[in-house]
C-alpha positions in Angstrom: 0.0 0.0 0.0 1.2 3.4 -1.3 1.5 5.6 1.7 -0.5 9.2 1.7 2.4 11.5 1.3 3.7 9.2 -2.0 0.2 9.3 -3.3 0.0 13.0 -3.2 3.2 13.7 -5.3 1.9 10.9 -7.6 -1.2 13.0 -8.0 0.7 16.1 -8.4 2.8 14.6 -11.3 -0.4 13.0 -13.1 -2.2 16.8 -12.7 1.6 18.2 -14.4 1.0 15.4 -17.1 -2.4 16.2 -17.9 -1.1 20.1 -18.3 1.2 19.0 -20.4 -0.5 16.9 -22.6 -3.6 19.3 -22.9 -1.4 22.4 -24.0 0.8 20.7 -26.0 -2.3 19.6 -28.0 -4.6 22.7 -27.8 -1.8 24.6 -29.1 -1.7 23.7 -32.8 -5.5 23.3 -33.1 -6.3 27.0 -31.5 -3.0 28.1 -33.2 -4.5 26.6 -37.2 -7.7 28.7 -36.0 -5.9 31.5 -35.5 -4.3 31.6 -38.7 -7.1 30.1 -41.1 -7.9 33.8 -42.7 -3.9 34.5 -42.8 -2.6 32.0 -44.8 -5.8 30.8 -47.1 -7.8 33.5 -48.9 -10.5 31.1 -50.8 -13.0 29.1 -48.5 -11.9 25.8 -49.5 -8.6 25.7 -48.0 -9.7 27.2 -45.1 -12.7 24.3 -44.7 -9.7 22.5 -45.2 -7.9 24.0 -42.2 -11.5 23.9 -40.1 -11.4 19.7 -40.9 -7.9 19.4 -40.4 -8.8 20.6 -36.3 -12.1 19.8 -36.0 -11.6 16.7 -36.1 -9.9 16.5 -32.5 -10.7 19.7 -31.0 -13.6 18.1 -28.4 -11.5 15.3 -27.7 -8.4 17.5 -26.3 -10.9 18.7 -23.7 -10.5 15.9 -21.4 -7.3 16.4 -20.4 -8.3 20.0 -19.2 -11.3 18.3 -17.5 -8.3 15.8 -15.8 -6.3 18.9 -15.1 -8.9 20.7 -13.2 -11.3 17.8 -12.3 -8.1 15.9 -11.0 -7.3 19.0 -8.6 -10.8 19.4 -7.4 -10.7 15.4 -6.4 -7.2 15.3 -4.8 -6.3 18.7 -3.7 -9.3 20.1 -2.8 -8.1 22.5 -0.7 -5.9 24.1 -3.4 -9.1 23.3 -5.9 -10.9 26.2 -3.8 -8.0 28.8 -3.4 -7.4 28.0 -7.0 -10.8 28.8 -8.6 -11.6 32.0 -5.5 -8.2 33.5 -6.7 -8.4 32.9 -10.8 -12.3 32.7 -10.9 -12.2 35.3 -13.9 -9.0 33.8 -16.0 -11.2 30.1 -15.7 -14.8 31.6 -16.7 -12.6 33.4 -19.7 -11.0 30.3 -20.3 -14.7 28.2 -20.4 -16.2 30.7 -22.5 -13.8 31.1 -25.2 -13.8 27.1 -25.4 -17.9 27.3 -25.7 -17.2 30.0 -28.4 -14.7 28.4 -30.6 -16.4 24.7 -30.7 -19.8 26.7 -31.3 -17.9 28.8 -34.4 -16.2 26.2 -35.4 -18.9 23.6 -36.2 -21.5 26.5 -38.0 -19.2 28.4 -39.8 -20.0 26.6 -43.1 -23.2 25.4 -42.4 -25.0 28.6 -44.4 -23.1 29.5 -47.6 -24.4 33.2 -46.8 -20.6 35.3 -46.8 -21.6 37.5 -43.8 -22.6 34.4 -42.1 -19.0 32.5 -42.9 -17.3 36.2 -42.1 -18.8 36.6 -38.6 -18.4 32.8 -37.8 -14.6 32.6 -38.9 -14.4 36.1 -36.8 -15.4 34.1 -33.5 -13.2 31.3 -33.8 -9.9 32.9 -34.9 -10.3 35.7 -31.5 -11.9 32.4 -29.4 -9.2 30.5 -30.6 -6.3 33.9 -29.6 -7.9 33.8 -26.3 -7.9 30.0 -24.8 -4.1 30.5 -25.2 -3.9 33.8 -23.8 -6.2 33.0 -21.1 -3.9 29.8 -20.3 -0.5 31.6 -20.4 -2.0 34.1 -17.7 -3.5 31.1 -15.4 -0.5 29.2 -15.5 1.8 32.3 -15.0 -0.1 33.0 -11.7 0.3 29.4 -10.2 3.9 29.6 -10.9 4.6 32.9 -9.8 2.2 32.5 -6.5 -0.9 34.1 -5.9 -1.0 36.6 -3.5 -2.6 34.5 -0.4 -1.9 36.0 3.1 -4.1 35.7 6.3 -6.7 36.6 4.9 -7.0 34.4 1.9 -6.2 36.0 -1.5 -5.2 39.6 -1.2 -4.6 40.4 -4.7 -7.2 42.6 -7.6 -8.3 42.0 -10.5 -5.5 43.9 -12.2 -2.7 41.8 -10.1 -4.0 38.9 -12.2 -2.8 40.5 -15.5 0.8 41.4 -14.4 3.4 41.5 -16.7 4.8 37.9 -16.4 1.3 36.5 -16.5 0.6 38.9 -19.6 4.0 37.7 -21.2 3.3 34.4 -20.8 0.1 34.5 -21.8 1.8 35.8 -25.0 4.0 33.3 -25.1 2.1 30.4 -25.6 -0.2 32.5 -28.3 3.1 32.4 -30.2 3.7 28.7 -29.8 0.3 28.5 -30.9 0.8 30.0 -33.5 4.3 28.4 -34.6 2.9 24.6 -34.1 -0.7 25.7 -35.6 1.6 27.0 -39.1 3.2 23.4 -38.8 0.0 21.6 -38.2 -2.1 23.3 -41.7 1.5 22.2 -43.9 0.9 18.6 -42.1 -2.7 17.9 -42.5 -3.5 20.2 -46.3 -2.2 19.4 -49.5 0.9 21.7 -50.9 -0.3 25.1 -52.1 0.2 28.7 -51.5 -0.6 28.9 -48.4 2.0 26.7 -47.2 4.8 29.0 -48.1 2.8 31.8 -45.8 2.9 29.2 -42.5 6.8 28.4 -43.1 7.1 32.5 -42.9 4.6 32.9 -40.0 6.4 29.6 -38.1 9.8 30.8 -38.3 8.7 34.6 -37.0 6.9 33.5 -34.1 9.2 30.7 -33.0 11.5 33.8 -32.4 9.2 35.3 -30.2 9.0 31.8 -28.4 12.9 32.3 -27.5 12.7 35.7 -26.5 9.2 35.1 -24.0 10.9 31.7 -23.1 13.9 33.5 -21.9 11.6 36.0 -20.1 9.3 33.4 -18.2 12.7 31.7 -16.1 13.6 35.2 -15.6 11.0 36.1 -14.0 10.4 33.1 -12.3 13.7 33.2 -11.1 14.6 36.8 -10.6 10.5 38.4 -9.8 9.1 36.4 -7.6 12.0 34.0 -6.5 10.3 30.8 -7.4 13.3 28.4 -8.1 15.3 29.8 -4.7 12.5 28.9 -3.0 12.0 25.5 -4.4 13.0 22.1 -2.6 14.0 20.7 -5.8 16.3 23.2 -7.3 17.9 24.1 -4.1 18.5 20.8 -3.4 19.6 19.0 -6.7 21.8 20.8 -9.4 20.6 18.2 -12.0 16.9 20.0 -12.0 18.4 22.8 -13.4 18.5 21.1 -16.3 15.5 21.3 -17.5 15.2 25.0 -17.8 18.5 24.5 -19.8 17.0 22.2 -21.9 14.0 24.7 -22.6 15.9 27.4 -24.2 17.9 24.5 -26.1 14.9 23.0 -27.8 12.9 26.7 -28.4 16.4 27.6 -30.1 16.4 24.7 -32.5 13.0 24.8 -33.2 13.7 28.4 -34.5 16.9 26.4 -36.6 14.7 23.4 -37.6 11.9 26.2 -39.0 14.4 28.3 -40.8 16.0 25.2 -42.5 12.0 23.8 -43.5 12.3 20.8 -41.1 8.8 20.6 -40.6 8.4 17.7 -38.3 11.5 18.2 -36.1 10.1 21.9 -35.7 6.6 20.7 -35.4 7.9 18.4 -32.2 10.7 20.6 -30.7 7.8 23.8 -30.6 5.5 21.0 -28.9 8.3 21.0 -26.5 7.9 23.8 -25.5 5.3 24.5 -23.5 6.0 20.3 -22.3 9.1 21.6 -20.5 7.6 25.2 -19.4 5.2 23.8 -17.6 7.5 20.5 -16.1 9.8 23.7 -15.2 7.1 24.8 -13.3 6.0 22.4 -11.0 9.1 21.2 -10.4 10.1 25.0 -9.2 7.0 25.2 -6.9 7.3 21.6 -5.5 5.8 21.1 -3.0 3.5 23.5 -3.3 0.4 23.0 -5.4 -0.4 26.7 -4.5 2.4 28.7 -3.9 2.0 32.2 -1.8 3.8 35.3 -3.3 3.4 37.4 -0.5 5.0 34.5 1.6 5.8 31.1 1.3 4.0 29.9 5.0 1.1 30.6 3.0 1.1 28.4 0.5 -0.3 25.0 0.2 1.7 22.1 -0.3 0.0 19.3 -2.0 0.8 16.9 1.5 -1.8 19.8 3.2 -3.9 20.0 0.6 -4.2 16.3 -0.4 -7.7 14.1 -0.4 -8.0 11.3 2.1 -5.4 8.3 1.4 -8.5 6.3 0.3 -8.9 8.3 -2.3 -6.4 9.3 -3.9 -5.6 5.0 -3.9 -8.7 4.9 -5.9 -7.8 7.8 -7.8 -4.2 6.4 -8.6 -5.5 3.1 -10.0 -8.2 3.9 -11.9 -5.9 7.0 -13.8 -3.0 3.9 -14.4 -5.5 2.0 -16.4 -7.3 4.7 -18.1 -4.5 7.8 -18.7 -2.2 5.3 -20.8 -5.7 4.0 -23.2 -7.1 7.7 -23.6 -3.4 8.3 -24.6 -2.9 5.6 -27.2 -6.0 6.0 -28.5 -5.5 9.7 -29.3 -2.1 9.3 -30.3 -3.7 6.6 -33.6 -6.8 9.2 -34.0 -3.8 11.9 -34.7 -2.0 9.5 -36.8 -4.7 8.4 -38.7 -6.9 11.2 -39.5 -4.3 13.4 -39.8 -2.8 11.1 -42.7 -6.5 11.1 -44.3 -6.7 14.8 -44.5 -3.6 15.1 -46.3 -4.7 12.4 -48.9 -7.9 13.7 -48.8 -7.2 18.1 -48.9 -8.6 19.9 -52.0 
C-alpha cells in the first residue's frame, strides 16, 4: 500500500501530465484557427484547415477536465483557493472554449458570406484567447498568488501582471508556430504553405525571447526556483530549464532550415518543459504564496484522504495510458487522411 504522502506527489505529477498533454495539444489546433484567414484566402482551403482541427478539438478537452477535475478530487483544498483567486481567467477560459467549438462547427453550415465572415471572426479571437487566457492562469500558479491571512489579497488587475501577460503571449506564439506546422501537415501543398513556413519561423523567435523571459521572471521576480526544494537541493533540475531554451532555439533552426516535423515536435516541446519547469520549481506546493511562502499549500496539506487518492491512482494507471494511445492513432490516422484527402 502506497503511503499518503507518496500518493499526493503521484497526483501532483499526473495533474503536471495532464497540463502537459492538454497544451501541447490545444496549441496547434487554436493556433490553425488563429491563422485560417492569414494564410488561405478562398473558403476551400480554409474548410480545409476547419477539418484538419475539428476533427480533435472536443476530444483534447479531457485532459483540461483531468487537469482541473483531477485538482478538485485530490487537492481540494488548493481546488478552492485555486478557482476564488483565478475565478475570472477560468470563466474566460470556459467561454472562449464554448465559443470556438460553437464557431467552429457553424461556420459553413449557411453559404451566406456574412454568415462565414462573422463565424470565422469568433473562432480565430476564441481560438487567440484559450491561449492567452492559459498563459496568464498558468503564469499566476507559478509565480504564486498573493494569499496571506486573509485568503487572497490580490485585484483584479494583479492577475494581469506583466509575467502573466508575457506568458500568456508566449504560448499564443507557440500556438501560433505549431498551428503553421499543423495546416503544412494535415492540407495538400499550395500557396498557403509557403505563408505558414514564414509565419512559423517569425513566431518561434518570439517563443525564445518570451521563453527567456518566463525563467527570468520566475527566477529573478518572484524568486520561485530559490525557493524550491528541488532546485535548491539537486543541481541536476536545473536542467530542464537549460533544456528549454535549447529546444525553443532549435526549433527556430529546424523552421528556418524547413524541417517541418522536427520543428513541429521541438515547438510542442515547448510548453511540455515550461510547464514541467514549473511544477518542479513550486514543489511542494500545489499553490504557492507570493506574498509568503507559509502561505502556501503544499499538495501533503492540501491532499484528499489516502482512500482516495488509492482509488484515484489506480483507476488513472489503467485509463490515462488507453485515452493516450488512443488519441495518439486518432492523430496519426486522420491526420494522414486529411492530407490524402485536402482539396
Amino acid at each position: 500500500m502506497l503511503s499518503h504522502e507518496v500518493l499526493a506527489v503521484i497526483w501532483f505529477a499526473i495533474l503536471a501530465i495532464a497540463w502537459i498533454v492538454y497544451l501541447s495539444m490545444e496549441s496547434f489546433i487554436v493556433g490553425s484557427g488563429m491563422l485560417q484567414t492569414a494564410v488561405a484566402k478562398e473558403t476551400r482551403p480554409r474548410m480545409n484547415i476547419m477539418f484538419s482541427s475539428g476533427l480533435h478539438w472536443d476530444g483534447i478537452e479531457v485532459w483540461l477536465i483531468v487537469a482541473i477535475g483531477g485538482t478538485f478530487a485530490a487537492f481540494p483544498a488548493a481546488y478552492a483557493k485555486l478557482l476564488e483567486s483565478l475565478y475570472l481567467a477560468i470563466f474566460l477560459l470556459i467561454f472562449a472554449i464554448i465559443i470556438r467549438g460553437v464557431t467552429m462547427e457553424l461556420a459553413y453550415k449557411d453559404e451566406s458570406p456574412v454568415w462565414q465572415k462573422y463565424m470565422t471572426l469568433g473562432w480565430k479571437v476564441s481560438s487567440f484567447l484559450i491561449p492567452l487566457v492559459l498563459g496568464v492562469y498558468i503564469a499566476n500558479v507559478f509565480l504564486g498568488l498573493a494569499l496571506g491571512k486573509e485568503g487572497y489579497e490580490g485585484s483584479f488587475f494583479s492577475l494581469f501582471s506583466m509575467p502573466a501577460l508575457i506568458m500568456g503571449l508566449l504560448f499564443v506564439a507557440i500556438a501560433i508556430t505549431t498551428g503553421s506546422y499543423w495546416i503544412i501537415l494535415t492540407t495538400k501543398q499550395g500557396e498557403h504553405h509557403e505563408k505558414a513556413h514564414r509565419i512559423a519561423f517569425r513566431s518561434s523567435i518570439v517563443v525564445v525571447l518570451a521563453t527567456l523571459f518566463e525563467l527570468m521572471a520566475l527566477n529573478t521576480g518572484s524568486t520561485v526556483f530559490e525557493q524550491s526544494q528541488l532546485y535548491t537541493s539537486n543541481v541536476v533540475f536545473w536542467a530542464i530549464p537549460v533544456v528549454t531554451v535549447l529546444v525553443s532555439l532549435l526549433a527556430v533552426l529546424f523552421a528556418y532550415k524547413k524541417k517541418v516535423w522536427l520543428a513541429f515536435l521541438s515547438s510542442l516541446l515547448v510548453p511540455a518543459l515550461l510547464v514541467t519547469t514549473g511544477y518542479t520549481a513550486i514543489f511542494p506546493y500545489i499553490v504557492p504564496s507570493s506574498i509568503d511562502p507559509q502561505y502556501g499549500i503544499t499538495l501533503y496539506d492540501a491532499a484528499s484522504s489516502q482512500y482516495t487518492l488509492t482509488v484515484m491512482f489506480y483507476s488513472a494507471l489503467v485509463f490515462v495510458p488507453l485515452v493516450l494511445c488512443y488519441q495518439a492513432w486518432k492523430f496519426w490516422y486522420f491526420a494522414k487522411d486529411r492530407r490524402k484527402k485536402a482539396a
